[in-house]
LUMROTI-642710 format. One record per atom (N, C-alpha, C): residue number from 1; atom name; x, z negated, y negated. Coordinates in steps of 0.02 Angstrom, whole numbers, always signed. Atoms other than C-alpha are relative to their C-alpha. Layout:
LUMROTI-642710
> NUM; CA; X; Z; Y
...
This chain:
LUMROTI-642710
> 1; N; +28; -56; +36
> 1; CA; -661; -729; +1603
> 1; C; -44; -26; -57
> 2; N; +61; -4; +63
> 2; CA; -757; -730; +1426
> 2; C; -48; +5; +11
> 3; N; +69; -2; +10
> 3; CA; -915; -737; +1410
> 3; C; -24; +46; -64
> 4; N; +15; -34; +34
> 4; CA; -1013; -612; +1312
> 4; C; +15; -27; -90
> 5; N; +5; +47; +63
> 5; CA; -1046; -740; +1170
> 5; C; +78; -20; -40
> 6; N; -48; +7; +18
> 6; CA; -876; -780; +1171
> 6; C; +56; +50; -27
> 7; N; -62; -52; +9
> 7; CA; -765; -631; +1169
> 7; C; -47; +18; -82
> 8; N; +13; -8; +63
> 8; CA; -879; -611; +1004
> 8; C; +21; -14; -38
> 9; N; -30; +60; +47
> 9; CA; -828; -771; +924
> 9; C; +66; +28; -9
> 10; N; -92; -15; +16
> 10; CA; -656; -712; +961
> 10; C; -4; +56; -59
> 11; N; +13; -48; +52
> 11; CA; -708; -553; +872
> 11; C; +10; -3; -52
> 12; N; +14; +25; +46
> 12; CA; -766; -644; +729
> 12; C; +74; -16; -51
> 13; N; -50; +41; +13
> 13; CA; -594; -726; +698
> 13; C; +48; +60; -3
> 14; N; -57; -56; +4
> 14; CA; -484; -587; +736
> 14; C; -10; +57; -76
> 15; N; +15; -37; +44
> 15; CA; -573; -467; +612
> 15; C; -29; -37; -53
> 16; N; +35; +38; +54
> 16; CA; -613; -615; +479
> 16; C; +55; +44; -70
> 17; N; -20; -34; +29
> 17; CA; -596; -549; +317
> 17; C; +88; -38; -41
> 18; N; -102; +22; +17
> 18; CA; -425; -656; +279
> 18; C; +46; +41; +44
> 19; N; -26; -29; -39
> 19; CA; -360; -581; +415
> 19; C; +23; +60; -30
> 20; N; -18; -50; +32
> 20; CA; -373; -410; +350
> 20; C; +5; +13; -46
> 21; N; -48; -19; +51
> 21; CA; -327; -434; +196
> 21; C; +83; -16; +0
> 22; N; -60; +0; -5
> 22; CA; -159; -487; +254
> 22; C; +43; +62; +40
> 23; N; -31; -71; -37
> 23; CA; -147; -332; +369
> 23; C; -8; +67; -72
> 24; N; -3; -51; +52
> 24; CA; -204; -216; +220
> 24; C; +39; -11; -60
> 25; N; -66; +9; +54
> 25; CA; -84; -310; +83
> 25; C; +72; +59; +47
> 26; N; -36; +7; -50
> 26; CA; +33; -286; +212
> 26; C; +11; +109; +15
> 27; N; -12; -61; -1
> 27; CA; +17; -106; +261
> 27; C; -2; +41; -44
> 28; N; +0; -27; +60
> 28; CA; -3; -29; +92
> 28; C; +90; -14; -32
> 29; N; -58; +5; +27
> 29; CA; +171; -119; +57
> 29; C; +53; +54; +24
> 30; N; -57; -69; -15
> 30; CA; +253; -26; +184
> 30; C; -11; +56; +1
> 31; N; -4; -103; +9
> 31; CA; +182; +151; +147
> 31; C; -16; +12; -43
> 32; N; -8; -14; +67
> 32; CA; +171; +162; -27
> 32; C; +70; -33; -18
> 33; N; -68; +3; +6
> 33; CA; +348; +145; -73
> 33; C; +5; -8; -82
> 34; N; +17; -3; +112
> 34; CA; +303; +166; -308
> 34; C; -24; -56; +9
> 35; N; +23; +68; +40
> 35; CA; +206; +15; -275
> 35; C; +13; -35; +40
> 36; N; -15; +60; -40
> 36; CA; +313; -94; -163
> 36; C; +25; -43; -30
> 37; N; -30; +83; +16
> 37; CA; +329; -261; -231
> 37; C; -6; -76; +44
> 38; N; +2; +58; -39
> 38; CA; +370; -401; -130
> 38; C; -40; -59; -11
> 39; N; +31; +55; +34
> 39; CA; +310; -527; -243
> 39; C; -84; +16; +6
> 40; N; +71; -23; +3
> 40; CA; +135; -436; -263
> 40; C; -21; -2; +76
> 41; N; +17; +29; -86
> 41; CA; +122; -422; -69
> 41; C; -12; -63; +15
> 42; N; +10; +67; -9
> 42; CA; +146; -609; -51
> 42; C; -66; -45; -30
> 43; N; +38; +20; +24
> 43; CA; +35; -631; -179
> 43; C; -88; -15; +27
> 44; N; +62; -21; -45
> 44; CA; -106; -544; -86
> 44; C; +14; -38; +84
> 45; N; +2; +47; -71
> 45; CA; -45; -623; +87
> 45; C; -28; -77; -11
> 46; N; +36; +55; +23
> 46; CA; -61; -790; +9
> 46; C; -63; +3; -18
> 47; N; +84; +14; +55
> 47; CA; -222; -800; -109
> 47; C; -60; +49; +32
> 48; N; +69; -44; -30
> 48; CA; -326; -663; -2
> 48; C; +11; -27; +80
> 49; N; -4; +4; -34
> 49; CA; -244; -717; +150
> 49; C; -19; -52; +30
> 50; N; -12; +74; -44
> 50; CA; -174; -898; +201
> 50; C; -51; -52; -19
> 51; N; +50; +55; +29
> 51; CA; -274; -985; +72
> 51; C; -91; -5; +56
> 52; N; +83; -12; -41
> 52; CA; -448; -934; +155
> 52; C; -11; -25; +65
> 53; N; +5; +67; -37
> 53; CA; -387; -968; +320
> 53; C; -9; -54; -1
> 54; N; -6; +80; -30
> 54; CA; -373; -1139; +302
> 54; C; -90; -13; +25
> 55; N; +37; +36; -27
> 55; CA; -537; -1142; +330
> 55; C; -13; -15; +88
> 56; N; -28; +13; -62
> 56; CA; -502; -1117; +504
> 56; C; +6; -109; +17
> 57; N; -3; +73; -21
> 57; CA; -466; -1304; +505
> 57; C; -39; -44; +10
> 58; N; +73; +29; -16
> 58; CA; -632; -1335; +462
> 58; C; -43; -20; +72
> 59; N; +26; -4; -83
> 59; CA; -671; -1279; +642
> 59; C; +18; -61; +24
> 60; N; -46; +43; -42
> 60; CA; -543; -1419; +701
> 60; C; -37; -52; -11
> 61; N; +36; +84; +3
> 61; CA; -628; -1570; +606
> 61; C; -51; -6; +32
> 62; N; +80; +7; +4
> 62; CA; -819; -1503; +621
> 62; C; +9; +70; +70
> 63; N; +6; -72; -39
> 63; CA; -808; -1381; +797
> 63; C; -92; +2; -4
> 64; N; +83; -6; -26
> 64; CA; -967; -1286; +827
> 64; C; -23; -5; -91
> 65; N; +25; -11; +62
> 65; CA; -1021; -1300; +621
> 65; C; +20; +65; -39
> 66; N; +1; -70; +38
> 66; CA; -1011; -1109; +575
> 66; C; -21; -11; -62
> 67; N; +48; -11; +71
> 67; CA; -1125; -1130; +419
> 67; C; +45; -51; -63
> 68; N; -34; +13; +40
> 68; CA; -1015; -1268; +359
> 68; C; +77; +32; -10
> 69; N; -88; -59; +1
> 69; CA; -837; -1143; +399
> 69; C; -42; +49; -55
> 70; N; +5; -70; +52
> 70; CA; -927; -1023; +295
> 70; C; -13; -27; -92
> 71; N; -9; +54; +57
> 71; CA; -967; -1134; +133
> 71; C; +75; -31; -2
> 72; N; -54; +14; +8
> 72; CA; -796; -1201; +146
> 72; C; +76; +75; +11
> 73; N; -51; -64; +29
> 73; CA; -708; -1032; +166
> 73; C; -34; +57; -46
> 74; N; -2; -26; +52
> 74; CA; -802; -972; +42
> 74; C; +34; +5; -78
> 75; N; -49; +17; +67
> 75; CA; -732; -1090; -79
> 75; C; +67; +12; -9
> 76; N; -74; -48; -8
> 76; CA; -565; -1051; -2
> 76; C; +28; +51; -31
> 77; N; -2; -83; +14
> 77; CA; -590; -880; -51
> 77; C; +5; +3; -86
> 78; N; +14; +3; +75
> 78; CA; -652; -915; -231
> 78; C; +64; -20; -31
> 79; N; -48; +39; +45
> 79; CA; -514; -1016; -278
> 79; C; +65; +51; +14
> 80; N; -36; -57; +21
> 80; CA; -377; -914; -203
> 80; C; +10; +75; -25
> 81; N; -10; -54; +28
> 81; CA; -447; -760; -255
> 81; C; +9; +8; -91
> 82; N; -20; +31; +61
> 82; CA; -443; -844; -432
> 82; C; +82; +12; -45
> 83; N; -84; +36; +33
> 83; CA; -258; -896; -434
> 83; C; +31; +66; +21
> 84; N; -37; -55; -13
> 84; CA; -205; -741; -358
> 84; C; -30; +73; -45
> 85; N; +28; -44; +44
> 85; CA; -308; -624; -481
> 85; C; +63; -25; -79
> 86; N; -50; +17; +58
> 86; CA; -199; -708; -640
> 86; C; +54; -7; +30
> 87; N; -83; -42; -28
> 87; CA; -33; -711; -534
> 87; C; -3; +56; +2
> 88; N; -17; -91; -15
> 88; CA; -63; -517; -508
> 88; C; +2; -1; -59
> 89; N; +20; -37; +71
> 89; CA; -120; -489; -699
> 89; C; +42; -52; -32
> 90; N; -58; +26; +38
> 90; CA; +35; -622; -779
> 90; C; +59; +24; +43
> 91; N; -84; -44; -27
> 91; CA; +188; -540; -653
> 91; C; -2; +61; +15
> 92; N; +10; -61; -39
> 92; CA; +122; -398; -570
> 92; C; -34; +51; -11
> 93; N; +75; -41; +25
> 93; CA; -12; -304; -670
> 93; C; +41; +83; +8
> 94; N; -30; -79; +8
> 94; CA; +125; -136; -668
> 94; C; -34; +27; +81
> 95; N; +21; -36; -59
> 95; CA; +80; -118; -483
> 95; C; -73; +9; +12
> 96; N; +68; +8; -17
> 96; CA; -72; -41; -488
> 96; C; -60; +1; +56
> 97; N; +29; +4; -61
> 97; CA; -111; -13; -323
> 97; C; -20; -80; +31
> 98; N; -32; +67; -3
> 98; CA; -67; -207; -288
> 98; C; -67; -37; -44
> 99; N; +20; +29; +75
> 99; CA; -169; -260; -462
> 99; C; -98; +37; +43
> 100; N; +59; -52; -54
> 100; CA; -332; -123; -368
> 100; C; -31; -62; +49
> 101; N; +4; +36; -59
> 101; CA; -328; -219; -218
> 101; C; -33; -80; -24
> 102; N; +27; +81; +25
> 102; CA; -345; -400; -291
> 102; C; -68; -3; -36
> 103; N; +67; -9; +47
> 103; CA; -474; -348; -424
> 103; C; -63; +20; +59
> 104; N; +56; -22; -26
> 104; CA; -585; -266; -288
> 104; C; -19; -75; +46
> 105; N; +19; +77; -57
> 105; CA; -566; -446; -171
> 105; C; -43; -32; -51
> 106; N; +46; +39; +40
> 106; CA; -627; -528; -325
> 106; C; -47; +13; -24
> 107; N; +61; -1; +1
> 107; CA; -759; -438; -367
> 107; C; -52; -4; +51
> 108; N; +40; +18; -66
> 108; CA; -814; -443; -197
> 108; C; -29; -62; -10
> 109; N; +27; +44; -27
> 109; CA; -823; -605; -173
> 109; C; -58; -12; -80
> 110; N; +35; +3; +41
> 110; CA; -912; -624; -357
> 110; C; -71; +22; +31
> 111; N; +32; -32; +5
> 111; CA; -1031; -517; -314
> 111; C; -51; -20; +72
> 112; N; +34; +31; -47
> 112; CA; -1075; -586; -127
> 112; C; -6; -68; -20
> 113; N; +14; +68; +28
> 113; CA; -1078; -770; -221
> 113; C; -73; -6; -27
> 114; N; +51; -16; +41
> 114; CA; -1225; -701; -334
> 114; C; -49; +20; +53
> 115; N; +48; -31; -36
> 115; CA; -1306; -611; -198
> 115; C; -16; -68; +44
> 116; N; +30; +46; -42
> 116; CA; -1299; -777; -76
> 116; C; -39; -59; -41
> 117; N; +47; +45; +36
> 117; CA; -1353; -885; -236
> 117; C; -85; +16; -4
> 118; N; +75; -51; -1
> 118; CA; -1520; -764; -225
> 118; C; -39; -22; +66
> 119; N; +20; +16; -80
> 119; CA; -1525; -849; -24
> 119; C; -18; +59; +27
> 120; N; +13; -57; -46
> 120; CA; -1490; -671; +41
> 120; C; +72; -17; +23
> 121; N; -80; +19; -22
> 121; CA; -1334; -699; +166
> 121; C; +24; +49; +21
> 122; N; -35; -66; -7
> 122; CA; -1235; -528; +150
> 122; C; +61; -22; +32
> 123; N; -45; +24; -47
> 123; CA; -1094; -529; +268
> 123; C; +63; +38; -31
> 124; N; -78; -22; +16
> 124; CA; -917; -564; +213
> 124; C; +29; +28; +35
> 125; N; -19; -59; -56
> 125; CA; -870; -493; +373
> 125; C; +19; +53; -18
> 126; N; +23; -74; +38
> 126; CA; -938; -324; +330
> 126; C; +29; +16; -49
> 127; N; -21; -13; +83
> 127; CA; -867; -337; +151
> 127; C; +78; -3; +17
> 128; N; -48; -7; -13
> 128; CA; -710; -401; +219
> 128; C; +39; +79; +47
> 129; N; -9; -31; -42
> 129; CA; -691; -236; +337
> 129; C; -5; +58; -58
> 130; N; +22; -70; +31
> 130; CA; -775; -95; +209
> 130; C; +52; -8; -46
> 131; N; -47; -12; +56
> 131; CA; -656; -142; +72
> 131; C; +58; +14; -2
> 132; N; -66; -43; -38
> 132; CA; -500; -104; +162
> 132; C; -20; +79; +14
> 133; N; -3; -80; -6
> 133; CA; -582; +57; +220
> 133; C; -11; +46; -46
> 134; N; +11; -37; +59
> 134; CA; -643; +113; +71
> 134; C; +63; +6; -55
> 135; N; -70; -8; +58
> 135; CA; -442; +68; -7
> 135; C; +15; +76; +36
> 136; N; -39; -74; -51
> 136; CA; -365; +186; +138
> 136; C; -32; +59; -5
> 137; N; +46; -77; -2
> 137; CA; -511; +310; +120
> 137; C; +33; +35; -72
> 138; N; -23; -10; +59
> 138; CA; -471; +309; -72
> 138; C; +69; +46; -5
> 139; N; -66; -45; -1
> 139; CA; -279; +340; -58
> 139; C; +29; +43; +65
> 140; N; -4; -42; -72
> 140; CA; -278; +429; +124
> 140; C; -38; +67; +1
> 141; N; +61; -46; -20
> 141; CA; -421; +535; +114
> 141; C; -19; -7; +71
> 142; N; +64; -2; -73
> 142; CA; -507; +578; +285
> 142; C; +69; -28; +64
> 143; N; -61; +25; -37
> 143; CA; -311; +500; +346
> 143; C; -19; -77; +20
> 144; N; +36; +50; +15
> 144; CA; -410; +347; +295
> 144; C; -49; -42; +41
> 145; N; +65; +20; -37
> 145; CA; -569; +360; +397
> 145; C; +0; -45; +35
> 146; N; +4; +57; -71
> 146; CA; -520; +282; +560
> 146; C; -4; -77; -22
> 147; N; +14; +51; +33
> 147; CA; -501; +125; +449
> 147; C; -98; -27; +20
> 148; N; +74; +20; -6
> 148; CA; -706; +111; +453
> 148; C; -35; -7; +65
> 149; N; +45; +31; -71
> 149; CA; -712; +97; +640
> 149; C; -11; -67; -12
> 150; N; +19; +49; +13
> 150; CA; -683; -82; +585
> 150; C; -61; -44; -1
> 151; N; +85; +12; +17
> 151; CA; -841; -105; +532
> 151; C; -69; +3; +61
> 152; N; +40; +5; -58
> 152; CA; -926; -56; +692
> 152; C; +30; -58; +36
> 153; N; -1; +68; -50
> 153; CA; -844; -192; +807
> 153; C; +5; -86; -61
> 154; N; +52; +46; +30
> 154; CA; -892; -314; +645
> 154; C; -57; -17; +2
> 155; N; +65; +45; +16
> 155; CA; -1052; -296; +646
> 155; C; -32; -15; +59
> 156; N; +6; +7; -74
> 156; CA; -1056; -287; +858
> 156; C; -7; -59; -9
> 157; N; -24; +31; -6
> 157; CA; -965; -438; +840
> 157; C; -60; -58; -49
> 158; N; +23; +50; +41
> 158; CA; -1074; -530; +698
> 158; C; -84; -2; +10
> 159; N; +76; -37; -31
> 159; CA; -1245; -460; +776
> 159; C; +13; -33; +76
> 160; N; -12; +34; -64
> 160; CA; -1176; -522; +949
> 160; C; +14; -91; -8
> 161; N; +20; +68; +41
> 161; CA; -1159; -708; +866
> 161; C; -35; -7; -34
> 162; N; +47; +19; +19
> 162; CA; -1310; -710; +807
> 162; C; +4; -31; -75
> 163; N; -3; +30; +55
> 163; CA; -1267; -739; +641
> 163; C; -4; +68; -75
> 164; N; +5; -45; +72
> 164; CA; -1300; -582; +519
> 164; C; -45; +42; +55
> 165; N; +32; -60; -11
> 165; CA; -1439; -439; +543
> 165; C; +32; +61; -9
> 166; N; -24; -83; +3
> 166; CA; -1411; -241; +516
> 166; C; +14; -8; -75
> 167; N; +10; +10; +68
> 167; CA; -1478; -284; +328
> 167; C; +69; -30; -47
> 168; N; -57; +59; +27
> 168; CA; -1351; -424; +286
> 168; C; +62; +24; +10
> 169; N; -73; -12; -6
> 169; CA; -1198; -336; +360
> 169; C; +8; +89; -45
> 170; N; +8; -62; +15
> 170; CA; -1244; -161; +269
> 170; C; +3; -39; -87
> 171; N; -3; +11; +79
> 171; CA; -1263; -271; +93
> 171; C; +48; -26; -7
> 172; N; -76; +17; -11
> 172; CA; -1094; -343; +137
> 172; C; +55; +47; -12
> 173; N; -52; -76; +23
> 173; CA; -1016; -179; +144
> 173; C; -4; +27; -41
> 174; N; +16; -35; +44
> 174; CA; -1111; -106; +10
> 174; C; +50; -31; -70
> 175; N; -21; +26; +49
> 175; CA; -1055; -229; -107
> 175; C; +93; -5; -9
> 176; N; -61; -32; +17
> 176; CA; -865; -204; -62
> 176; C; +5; +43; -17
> 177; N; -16; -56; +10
> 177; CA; -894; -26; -73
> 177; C; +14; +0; -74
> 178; N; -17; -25; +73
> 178; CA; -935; -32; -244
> 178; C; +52; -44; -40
> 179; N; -82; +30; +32
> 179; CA; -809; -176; -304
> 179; C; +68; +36; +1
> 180; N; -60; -28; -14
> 180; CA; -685; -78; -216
> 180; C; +9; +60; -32
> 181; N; +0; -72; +38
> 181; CA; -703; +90; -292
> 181; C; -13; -16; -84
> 182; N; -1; +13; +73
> 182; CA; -747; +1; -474
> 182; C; +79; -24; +0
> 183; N; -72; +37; +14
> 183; CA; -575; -98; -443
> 183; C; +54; +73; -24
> 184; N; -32; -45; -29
> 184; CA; -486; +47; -398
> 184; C; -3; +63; -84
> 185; N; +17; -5; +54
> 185; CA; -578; +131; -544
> 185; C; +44; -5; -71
> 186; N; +0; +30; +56
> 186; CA; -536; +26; -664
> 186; C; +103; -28; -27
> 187; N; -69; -11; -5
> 187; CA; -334; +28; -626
> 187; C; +35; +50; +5
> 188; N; -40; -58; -4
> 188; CA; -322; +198; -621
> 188; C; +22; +46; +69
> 189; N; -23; -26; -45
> 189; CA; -300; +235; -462
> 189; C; -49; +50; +55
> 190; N; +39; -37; -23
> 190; CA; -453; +325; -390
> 190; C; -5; +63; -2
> 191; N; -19; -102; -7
> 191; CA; -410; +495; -305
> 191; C; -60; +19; +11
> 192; N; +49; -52; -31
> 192; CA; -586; +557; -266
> 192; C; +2; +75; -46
């Protein structure tokens, strides 16, 4: 049996925000049907997805060093959200839902980069979780919502590992919120 501490950690990993951006590329492909592009999906599986994992491996060299998995899948993050922001906007910029999605990862992470250069540690977690719910809320409406349970067994989960406060996982989300709704914004695609 798990241990409290542990079934967290698992938590942690299951709902990391690579994770769900490969489930939200991913499910947007198959139920928006105007903006299914294979290529653009991949794009987002890769560069929001696989790339980030790797830090995962980090665990393998350095177990037990959280603080350095998070500095090293940060950079993960930076770089593929980089290469996959100009692959969307040189092949793919017509899909704007697709083109939405990427722009809001990258301002995310911009935006939690600046905030952790300040030595406040807002939780990618959180950011990883609100910015999916706030896509589905966007084009779902209240079909959307259940999306933001997410966020409660994040911050269980990141509050039960001892590694983010109420504060840090609420400026995490905040700061997807608004990337995500400027992205979204800023492609045209914002039904409110």
């Amino acid at each position: 049996m798990l241990t409290h501490a542990k079934r967290m950690r698992l938590w942690t990993y299951l709902f990391d925000p690579p994770v769900l951006a490969i489930l939200t590329f991913i499910a947007f492909y198959i139920s928006e049907p105007v903006e299914r592009s294979l290529g653009a999906c991949m794009v987002g599986v890769v560069c929001l997805g696989l790339i980030p994992l790797a830090a995962w491996l980090y665990m393998i060299w350095h177990p037990g060093d959280f603080r350095g998995e998070r500095r090293f899948g940060f950079a993960l993050s930076i770089g593929g959200y980089v290469a996959g922001t100009v692959i969307m906007v040189v092949f793919f910029r017509q899909y704007r839902l697709n083109m939405a999605l990427m722009l809001s990862y990258m301002f995310t992470v911009v935006s939690l980069t600046l905030v952790n250069l300040l030595h406040y540690k807002a939780s990618g977690h959180a950011a990883g979780a609100a910015g999916p719910a706030i896509a589905f809320a966007i084009m779902y409406g209240w079909l959307g919502l259940p999306a933001f349970l997410l966020l409660i067994f994040v911050a269980l989960a990141k509050i039960g590992v001892k590694e983010h406060t109420l504060g840090q996982l609420c400026a995490g989300a905040a700061s997807a919120a608004v990337s995500t709704i400027g992205a979204f914004a800023i492609m045209g695609v914002l039904r409110f």
